[in-house]
N, CA, C and O atoms as a GROMACS GRO file, in nm:
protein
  592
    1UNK      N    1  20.207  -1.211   7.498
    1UNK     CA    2  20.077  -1.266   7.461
    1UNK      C    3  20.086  -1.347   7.333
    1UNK      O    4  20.022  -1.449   7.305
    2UNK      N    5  20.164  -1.292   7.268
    2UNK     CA    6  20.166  -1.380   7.087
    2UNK      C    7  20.223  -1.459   7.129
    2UNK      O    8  20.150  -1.558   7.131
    3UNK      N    9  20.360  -1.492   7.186
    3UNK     CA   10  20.458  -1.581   7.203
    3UNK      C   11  20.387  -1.698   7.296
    3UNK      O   12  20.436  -1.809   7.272
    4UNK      N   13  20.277  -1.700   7.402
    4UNK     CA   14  20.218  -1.774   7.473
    4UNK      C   15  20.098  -1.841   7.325
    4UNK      O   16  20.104  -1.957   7.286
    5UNK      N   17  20.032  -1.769   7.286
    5UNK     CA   18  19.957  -1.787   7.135
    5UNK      C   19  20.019  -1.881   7.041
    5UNK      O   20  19.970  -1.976   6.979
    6UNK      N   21  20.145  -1.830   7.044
    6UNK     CA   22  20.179  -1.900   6.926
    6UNK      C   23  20.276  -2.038   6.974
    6UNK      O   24  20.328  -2.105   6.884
    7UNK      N   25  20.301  -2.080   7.132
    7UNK     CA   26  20.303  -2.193   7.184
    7UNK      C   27  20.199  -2.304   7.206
    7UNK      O   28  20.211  -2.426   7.213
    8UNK      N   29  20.074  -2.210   7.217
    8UNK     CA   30  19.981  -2.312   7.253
    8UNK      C   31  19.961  -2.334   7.115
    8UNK      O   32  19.915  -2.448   7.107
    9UNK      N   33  19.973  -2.280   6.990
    9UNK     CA   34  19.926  -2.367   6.864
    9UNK      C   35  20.028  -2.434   6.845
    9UNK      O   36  20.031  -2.520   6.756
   10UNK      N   37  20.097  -2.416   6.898
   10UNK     CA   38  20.249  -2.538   6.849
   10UNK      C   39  20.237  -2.668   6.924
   10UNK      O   40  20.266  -2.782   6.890
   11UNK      N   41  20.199  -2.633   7.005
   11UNK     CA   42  20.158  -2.772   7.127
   11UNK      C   43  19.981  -2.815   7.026
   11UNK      O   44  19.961  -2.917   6.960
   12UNK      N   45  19.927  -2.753   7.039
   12UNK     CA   46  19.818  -2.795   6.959
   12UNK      C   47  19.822  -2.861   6.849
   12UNK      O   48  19.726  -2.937   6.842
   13UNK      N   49  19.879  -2.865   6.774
   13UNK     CA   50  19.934  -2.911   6.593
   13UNK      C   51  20.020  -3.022   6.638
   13UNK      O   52  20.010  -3.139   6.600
   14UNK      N   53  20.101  -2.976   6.719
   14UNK     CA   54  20.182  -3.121   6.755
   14UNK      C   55  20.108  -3.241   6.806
   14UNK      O   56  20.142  -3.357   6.783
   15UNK      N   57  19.983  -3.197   6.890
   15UNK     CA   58  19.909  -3.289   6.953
   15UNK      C   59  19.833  -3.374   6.824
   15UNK      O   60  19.842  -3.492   6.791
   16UNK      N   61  19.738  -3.238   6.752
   16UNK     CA   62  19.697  -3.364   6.621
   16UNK      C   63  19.831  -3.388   6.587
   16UNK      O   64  19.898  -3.387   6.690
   17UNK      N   65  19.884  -3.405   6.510
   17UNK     CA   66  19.996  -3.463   6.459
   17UNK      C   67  20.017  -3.607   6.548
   17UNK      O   68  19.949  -3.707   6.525
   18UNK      N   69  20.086  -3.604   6.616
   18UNK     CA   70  20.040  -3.729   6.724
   18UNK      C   71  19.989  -3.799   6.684
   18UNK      O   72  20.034  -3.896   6.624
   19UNK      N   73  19.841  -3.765   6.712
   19UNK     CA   74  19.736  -3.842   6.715
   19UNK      C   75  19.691  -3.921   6.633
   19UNK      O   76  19.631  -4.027   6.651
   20UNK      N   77  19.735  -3.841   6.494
   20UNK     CA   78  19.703  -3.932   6.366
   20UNK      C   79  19.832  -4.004   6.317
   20UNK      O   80  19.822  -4.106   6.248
   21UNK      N   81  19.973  -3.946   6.359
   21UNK     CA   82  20.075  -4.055   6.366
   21UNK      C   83  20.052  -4.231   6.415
   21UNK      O   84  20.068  -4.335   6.351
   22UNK      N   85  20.004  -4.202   6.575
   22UNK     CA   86  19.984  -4.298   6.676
   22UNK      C   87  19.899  -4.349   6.668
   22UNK      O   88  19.894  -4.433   6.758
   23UNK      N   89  19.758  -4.353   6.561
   23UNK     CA   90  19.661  -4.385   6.516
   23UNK      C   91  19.716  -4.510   6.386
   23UNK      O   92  19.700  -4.631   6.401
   24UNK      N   93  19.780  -4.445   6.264
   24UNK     CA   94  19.853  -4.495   6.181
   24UNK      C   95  19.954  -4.597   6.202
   24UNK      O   96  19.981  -4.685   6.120
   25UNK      N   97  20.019  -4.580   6.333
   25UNK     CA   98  20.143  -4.657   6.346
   25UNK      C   99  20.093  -4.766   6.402
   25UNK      O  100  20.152  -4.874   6.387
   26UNK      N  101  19.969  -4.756   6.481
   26UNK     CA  102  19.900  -4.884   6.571
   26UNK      C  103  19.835  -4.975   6.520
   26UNK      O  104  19.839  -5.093   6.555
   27UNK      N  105  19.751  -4.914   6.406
   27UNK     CA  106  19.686  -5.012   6.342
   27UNK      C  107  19.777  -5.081   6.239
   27UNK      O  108  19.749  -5.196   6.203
   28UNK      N  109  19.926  -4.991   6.170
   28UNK     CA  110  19.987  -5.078   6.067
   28UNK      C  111  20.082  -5.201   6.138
   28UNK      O  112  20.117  -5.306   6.083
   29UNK      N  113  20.120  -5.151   6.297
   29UNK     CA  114  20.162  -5.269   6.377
   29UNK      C  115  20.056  -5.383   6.384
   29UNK      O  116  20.072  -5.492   6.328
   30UNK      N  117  19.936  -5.342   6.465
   30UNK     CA  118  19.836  -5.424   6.497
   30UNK      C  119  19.804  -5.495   6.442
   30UNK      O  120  19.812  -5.613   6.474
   31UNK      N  121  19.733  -5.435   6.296
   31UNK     CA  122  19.664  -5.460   6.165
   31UNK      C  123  19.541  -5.422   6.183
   31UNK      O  124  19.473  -5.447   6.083
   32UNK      N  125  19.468  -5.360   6.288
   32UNK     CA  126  19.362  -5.306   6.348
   32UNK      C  127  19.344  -5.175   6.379
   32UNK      O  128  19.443  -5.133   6.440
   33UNK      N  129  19.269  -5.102   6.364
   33UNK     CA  130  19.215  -4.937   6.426
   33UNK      C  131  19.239  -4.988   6.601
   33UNK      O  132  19.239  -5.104   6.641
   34UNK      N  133  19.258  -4.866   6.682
   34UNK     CA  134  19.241  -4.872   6.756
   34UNK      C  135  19.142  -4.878   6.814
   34UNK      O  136  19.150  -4.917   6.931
   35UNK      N  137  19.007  -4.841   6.757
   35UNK     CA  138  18.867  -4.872   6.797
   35UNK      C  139  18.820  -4.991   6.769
   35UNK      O  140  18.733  -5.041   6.840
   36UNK      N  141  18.862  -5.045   6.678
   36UNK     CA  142  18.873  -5.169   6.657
   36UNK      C  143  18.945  -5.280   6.756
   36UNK      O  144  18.883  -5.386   6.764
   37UNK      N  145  19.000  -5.275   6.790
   37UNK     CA  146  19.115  -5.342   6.912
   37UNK      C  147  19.033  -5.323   7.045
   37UNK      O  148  19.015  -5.409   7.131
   38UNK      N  149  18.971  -5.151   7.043
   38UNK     CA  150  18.908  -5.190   7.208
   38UNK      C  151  18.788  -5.237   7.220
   38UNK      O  152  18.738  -5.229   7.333
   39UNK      N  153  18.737  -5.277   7.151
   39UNK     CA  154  18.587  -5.367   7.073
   39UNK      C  155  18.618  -5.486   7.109
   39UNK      O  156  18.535  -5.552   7.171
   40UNK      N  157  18.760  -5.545   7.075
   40UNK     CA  158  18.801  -5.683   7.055
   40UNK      C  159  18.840  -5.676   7.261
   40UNK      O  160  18.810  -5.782   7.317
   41UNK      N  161  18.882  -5.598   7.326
   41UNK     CA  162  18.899  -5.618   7.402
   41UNK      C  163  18.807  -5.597   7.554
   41UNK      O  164  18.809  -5.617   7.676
   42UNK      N  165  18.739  -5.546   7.452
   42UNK     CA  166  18.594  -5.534   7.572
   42UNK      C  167  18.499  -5.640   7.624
   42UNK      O  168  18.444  -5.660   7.732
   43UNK      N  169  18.502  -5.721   7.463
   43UNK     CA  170  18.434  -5.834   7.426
   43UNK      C  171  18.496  -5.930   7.526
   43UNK      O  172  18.439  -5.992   7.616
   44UNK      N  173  18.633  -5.930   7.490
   44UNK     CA  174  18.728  -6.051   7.538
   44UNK      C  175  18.735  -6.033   7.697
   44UNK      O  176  18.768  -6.132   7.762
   45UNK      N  177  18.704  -5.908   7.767
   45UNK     CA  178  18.678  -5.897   7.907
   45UNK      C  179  18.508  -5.933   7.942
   45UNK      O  180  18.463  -5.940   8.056
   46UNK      N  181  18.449  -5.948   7.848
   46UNK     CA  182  18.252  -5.994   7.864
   46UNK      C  183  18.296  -6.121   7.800
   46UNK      O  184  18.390  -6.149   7.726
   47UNK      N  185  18.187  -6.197   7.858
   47UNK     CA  186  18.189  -6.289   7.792
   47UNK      C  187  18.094  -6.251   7.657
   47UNK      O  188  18.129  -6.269   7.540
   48UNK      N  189  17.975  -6.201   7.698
   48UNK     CA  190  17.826  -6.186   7.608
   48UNK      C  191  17.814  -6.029   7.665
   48UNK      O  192  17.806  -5.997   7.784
   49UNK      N  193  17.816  -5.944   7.557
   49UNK     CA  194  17.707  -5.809   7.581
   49UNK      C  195  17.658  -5.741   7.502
   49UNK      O  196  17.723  -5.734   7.398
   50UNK      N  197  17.550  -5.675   7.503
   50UNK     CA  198  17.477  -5.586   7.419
   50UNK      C  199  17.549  -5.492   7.386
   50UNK      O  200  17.631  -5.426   7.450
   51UNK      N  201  17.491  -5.486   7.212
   51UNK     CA  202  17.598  -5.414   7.184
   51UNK      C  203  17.565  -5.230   7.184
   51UNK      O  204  17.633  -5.151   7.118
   52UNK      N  205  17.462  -5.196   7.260
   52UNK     CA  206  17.494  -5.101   7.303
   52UNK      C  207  17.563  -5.092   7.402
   52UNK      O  208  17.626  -4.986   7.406
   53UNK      N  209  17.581  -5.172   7.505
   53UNK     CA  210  17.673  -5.226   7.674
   53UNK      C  211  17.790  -5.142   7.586
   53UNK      O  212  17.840  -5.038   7.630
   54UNK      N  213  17.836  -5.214   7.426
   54UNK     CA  214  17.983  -5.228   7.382
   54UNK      C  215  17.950  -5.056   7.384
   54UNK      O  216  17.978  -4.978   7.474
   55UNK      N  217  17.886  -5.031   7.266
   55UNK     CA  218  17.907  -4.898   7.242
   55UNK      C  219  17.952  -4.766   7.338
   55UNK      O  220  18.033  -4.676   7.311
   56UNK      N  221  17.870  -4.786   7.460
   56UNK     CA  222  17.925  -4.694   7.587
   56UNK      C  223  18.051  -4.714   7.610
   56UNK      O  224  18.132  -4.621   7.619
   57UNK      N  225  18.082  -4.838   7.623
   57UNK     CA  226  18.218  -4.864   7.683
   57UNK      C  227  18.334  -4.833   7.620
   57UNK      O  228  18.436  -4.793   7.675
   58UNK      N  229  18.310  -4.860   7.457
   58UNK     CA  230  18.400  -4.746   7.353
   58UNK      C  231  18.428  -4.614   7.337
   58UNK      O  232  18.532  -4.562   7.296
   59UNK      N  233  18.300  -4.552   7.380
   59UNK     CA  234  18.289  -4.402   7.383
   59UNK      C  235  18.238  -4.395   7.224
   59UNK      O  236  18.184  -4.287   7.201
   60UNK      N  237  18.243  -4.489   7.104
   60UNK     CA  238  18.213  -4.422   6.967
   60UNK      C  239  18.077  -4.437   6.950
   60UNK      O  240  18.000  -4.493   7.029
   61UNK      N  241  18.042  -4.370   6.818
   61UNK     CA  242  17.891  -4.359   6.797
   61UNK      C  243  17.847  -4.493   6.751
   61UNK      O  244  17.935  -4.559   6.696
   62UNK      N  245  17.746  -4.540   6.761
   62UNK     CA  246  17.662  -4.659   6.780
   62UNK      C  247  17.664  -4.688   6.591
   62UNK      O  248  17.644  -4.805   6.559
   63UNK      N  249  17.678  -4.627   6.522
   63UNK     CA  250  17.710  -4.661   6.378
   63UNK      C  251  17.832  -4.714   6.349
   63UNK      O  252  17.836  -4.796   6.257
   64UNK      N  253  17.940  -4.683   6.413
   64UNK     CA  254  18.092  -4.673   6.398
   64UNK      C  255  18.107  -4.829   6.503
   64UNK      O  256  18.216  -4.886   6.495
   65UNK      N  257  18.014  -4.884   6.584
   65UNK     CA  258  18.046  -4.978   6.622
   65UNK      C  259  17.961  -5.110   6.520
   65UNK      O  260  18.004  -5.221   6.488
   66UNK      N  261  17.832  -5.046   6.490
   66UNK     CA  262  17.785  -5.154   6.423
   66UNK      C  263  17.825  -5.199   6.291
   66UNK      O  264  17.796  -5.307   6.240
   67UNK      N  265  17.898  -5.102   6.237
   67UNK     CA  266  18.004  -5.136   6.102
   67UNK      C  267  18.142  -5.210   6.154
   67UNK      O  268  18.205  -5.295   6.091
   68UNK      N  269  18.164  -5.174   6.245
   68UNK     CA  270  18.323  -5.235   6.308
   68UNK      C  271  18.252  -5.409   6.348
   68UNK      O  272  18.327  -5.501   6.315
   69UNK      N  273  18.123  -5.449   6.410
   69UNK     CA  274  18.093  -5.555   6.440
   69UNK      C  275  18.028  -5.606   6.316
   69UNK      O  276  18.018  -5.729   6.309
   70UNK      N  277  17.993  -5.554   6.242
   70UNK     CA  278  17.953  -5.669   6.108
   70UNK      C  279  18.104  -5.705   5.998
   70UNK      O  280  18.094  -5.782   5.902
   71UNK      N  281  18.183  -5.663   6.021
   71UNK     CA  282  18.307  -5.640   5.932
   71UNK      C  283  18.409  -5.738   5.999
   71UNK      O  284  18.500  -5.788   5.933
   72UNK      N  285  18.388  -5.768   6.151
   72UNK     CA  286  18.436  -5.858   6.286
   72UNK      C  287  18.349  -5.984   6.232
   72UNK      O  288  18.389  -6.095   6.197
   73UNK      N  289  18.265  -5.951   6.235
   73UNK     CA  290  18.173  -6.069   6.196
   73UNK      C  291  18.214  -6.162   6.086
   73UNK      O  292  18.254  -6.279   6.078
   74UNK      N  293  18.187  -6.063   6.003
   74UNK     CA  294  18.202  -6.136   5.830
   74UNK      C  295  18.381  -6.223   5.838
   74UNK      O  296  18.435  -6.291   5.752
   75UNK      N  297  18.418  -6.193   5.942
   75UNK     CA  298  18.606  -6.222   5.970
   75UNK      C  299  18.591  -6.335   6.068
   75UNK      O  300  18.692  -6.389   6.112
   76UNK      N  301  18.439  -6.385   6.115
   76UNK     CA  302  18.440  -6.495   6.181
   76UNK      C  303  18.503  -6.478   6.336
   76UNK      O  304  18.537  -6.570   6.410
   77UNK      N  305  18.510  -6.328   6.365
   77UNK     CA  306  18.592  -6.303   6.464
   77UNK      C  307  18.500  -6.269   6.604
   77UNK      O  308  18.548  -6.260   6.717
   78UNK      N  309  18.371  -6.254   6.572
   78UNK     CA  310  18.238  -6.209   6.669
   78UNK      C  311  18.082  -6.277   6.611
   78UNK      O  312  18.071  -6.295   6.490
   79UNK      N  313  17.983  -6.308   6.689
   79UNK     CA  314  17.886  -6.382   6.676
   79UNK      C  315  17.796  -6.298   6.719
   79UNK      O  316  17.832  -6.280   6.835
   80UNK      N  317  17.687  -6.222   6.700
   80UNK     CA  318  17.589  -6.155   6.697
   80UNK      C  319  17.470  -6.201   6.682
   80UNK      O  320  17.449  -6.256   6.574
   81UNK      N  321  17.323  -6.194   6.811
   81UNK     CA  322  17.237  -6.288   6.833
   81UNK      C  323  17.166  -6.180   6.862
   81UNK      O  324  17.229  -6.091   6.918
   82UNK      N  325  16.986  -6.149   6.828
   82UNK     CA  326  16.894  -6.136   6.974
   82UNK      C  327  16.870  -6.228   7.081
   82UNK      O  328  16.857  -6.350   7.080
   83UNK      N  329  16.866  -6.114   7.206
   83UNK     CA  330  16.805  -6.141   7.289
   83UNK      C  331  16.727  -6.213   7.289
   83UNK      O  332  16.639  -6.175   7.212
   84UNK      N  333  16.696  -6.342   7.353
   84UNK     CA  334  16.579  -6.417   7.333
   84UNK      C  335  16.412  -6.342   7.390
   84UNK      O  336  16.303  -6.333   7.334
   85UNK      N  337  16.456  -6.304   7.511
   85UNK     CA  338  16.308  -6.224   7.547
   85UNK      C  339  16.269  -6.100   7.455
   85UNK      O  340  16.155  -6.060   7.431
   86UNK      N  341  16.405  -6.040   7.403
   86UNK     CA  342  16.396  -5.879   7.402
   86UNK      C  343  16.459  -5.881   7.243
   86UNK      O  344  16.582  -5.870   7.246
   87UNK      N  345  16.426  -5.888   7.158
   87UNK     CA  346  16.450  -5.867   7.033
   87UNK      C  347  16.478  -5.734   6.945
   87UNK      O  348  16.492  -5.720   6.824
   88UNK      N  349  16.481  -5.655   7.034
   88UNK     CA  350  16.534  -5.501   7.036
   88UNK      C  351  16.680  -5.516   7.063
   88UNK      O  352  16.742  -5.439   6.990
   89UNK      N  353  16.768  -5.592   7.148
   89UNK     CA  354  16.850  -5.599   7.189
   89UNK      C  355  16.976  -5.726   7.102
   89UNK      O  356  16.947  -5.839   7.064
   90UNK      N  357  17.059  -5.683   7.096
   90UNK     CA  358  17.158  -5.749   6.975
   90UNK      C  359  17.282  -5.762   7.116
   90UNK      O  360  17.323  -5.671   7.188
   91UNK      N  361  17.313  -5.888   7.120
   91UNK     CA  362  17.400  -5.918   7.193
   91UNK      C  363  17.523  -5.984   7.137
   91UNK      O  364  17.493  -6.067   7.052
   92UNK      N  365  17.662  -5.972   7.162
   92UNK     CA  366  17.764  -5.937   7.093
   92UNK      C  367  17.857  -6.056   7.171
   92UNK      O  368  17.871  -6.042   7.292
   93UNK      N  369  17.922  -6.174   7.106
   93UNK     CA  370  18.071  -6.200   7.192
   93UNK      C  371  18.163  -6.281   7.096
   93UNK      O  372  18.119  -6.313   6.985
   94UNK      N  373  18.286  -6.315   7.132
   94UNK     CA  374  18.382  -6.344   7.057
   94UNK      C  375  18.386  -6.472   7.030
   94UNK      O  376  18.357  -6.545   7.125
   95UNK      N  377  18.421  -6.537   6.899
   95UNK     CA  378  18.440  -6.620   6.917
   95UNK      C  379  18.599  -6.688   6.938
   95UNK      O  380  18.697  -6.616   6.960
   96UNK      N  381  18.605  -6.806   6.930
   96UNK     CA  382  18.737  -6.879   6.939
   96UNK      C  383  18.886  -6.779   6.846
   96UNK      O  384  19.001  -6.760   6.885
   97UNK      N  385  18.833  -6.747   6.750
   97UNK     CA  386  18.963  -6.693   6.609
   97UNK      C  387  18.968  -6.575   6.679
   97UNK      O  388  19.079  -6.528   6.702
   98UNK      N  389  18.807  -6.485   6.741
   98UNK     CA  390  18.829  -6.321   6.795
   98UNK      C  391  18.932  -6.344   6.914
   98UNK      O  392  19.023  -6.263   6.931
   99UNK      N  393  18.914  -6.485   7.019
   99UNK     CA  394  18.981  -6.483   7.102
   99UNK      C  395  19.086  -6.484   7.133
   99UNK      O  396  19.134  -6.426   7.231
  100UNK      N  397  19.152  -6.562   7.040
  100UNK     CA  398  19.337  -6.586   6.916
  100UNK      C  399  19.356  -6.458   6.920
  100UNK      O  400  19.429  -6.392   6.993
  101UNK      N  401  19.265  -6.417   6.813
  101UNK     CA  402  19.359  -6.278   6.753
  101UNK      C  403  19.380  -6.153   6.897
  101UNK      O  404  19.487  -6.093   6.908
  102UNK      N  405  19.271  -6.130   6.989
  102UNK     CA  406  19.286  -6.051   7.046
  102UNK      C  407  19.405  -6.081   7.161
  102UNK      O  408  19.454  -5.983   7.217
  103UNK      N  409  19.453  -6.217   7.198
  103UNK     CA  410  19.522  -6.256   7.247
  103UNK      C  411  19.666  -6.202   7.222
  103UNK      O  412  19.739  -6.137   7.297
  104UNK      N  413  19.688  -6.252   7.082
  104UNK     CA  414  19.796  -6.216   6.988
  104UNK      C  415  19.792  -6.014   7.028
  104UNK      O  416  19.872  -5.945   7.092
  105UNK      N  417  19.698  -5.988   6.976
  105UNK     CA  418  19.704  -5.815   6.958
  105UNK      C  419  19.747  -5.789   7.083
  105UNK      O  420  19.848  -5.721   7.064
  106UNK      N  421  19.730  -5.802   7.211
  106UNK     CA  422  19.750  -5.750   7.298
  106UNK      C  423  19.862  -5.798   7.393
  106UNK      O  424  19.855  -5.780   7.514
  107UNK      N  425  19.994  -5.878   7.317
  107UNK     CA  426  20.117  -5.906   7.287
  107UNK      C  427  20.181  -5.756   7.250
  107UNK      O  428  20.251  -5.678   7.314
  108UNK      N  429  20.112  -5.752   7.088
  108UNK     CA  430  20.194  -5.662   7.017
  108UNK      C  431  20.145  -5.504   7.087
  108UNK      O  432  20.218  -5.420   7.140
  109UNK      N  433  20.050  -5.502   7.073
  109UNK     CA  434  19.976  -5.359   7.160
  109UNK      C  435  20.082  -5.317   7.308
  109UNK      O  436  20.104  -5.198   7.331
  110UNK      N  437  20.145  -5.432   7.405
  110UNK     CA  438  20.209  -5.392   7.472
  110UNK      C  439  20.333  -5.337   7.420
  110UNK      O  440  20.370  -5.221   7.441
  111UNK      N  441  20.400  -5.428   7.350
  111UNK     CA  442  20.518  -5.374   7.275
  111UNK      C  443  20.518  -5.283   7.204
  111UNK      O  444  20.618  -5.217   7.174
  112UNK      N  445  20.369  -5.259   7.155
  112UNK     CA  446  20.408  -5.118   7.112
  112UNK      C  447  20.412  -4.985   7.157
  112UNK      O  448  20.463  -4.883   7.111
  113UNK      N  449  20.350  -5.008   7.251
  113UNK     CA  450  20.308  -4.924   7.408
  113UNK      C  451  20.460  -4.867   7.454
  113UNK      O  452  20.502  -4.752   7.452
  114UNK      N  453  20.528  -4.998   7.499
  114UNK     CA  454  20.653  -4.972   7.544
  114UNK      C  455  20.780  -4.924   7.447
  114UNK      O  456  20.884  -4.875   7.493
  115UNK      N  457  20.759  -4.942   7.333
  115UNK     CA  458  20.862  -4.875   7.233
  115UNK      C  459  20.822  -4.743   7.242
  115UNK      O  460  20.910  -4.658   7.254
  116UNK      N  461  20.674  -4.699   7.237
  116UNK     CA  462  20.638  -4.529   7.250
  116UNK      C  463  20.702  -4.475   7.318
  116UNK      O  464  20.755  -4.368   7.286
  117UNK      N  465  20.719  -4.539   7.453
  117UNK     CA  466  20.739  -4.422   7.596
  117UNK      C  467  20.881  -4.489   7.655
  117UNK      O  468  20.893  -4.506   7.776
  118UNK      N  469  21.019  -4.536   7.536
  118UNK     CA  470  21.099  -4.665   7.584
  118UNK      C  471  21.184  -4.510   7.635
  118UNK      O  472  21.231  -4.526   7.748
  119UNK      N  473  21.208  -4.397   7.590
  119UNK     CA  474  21.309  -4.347   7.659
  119UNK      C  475  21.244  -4.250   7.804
  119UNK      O  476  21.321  -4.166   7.851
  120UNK      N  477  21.145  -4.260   7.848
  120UNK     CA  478  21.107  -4.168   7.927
  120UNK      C  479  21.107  -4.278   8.108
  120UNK      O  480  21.078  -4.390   8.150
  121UNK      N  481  21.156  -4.159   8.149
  121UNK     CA  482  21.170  -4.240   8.288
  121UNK      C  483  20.991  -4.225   8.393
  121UNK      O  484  20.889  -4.166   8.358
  122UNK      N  485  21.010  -4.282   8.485
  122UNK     CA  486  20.865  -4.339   8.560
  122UNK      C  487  20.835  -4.195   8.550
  122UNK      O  488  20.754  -4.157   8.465
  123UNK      N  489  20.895  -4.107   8.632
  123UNK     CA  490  20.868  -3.931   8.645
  123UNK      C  491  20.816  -3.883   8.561
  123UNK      O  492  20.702  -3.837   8.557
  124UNK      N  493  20.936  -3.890   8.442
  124UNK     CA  494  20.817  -3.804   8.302
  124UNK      C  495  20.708  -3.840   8.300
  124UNK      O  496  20.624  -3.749   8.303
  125UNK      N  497  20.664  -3.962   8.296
  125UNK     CA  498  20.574  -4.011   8.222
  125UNK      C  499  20.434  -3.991   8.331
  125UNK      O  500  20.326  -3.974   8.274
  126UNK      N  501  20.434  -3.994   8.463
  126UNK     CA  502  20.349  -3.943   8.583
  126UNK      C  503  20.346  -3.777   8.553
  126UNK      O  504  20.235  -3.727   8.576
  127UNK      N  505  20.426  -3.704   8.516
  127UNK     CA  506  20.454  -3.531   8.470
  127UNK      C  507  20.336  -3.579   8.342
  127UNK      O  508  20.216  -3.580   8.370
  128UNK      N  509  20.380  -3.613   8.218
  128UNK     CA  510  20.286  -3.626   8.089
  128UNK      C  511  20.148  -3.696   8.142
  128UNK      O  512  20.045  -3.641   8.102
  129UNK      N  513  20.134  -3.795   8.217
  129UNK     CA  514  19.972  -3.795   8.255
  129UNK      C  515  19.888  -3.698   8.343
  129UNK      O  516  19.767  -3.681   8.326
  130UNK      N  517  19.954  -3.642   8.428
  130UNK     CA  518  19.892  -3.537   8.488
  130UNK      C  519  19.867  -3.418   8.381
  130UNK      O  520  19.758  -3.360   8.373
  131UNK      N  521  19.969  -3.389   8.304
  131UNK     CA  522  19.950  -3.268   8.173
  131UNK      C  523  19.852  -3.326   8.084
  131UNK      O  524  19.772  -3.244   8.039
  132UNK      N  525  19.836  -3.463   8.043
  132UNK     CA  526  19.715  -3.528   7.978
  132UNK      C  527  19.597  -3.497   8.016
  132UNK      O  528  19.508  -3.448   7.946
  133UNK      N  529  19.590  -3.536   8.176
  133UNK     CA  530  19.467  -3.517   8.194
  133UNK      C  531  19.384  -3.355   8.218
  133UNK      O  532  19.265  -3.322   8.214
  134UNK      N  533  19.513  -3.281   8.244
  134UNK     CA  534  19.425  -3.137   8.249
  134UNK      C  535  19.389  -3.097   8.119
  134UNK      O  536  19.279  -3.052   8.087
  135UNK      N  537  19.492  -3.115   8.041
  135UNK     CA  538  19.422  -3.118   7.905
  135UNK      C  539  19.256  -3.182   7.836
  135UNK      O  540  19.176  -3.137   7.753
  136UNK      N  541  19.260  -3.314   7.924
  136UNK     CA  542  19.144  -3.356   7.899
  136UNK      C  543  19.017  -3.323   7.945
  136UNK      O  544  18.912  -3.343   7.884
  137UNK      N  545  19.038  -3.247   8.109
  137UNK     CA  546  18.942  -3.164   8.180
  137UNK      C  547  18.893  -3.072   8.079
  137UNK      O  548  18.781  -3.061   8.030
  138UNK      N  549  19.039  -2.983   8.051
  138UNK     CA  550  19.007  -2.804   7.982
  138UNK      C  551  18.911  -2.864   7.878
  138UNK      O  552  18.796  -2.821   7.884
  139UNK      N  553  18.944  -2.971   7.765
  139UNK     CA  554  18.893  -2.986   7.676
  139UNK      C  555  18.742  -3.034   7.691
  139UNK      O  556  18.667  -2.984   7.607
  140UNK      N  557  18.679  -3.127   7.787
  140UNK     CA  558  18.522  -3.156   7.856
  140UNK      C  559  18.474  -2.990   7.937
  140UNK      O  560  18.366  -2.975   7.994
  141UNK      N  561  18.555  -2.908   7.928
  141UNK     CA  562  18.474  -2.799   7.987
  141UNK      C  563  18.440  -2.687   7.855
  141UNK      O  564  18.358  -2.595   7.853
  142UNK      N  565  18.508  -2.720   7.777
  142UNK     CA  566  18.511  -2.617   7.649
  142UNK      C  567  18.329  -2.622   7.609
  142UNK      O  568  18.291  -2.735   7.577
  143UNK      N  569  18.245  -2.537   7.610
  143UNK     CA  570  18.144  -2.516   7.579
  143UNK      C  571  18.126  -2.482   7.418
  143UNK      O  572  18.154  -2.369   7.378
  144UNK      N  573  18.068  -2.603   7.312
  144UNK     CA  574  17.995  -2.623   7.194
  144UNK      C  575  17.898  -2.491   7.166
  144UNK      O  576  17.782  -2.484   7.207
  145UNK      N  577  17.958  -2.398   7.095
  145UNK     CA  578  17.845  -2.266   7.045
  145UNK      C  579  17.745  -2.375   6.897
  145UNK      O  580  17.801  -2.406   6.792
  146UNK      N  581  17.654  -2.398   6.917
  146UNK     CA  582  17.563  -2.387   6.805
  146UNK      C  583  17.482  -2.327   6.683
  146UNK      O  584  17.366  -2.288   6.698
  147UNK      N  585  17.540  -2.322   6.575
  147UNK     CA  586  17.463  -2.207   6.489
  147UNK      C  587  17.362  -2.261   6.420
  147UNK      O  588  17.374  -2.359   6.345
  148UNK      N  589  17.241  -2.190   6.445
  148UNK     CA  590  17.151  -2.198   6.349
  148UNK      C  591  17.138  -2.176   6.250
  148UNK      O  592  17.030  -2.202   6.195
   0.00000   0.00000   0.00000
């Protein structure tokens, strides 16, 4: 029982660890967050969308995108308009330099993709996504206790 315990925190710690490695290493390749990059590439698959459209499609909180798009902005890299009917609605797309750069990023984003996983053969790597994703199930079933 300890020895199963004290694997799953080893696999656990290793996982953050990871995460904030592969976080660090992407953006100092990139020069971008990775939330940042899939902003640039959501855009670059829309031509024009609301930027709540963006926000779902990121998965981040609607603050964390509207600081990432005024900061895009001020970089001349995204153009931000209302809606003409609907002035509640802030619609989001790239311009020409966002279109460059995301072009460029997703050059280096492959290469860096493929240096990650350069020694693992097709097998492993179908073995590590199937172990990904149960991981990702267990983790959407884990039930949030709330304290008052």
């Amino acid at each position: 029982m300890s020895n199963t315990c004290s694997t799953h925190l080893q696999i656990f710690y290793q996982l953050q660890t990871l995460n904030k490695n592969l976080a660090c290493k992407f953006e100092s390749c990139l020069g971008s967050s990775p939330s940042r990059i899939e902003i640039l590439q959501q855009l670059y698959r829309n031509q024009e969308i609301s930027q709540k459209e963006l926000q779902k499609m990121v998965k981040i909180d609607n603050a964390a995108v509207t600081r990432h798009l005024k900061q895009l902005e001020a970089a001349n890299m995204v153009t931000r308009r209302k809606k003409a009917d609907d002035n509640r609605i802030t619609l989001v797309c790239l311009t020409e330099d966002g279109r460059n750069a995301i072009r460029e990023s997703l050059q280096e984003k492959e290469q860096f993709i493929a240096q990650t996983f350069k020694d693992f053969s097709e097998e492993e790597l179908q073995i590590f996504l199937e172990m990904l994703s149960k991981i990702g199930a267990n983790i959407a079933s884990v039930e949030i206790k709330i304290s008052k």
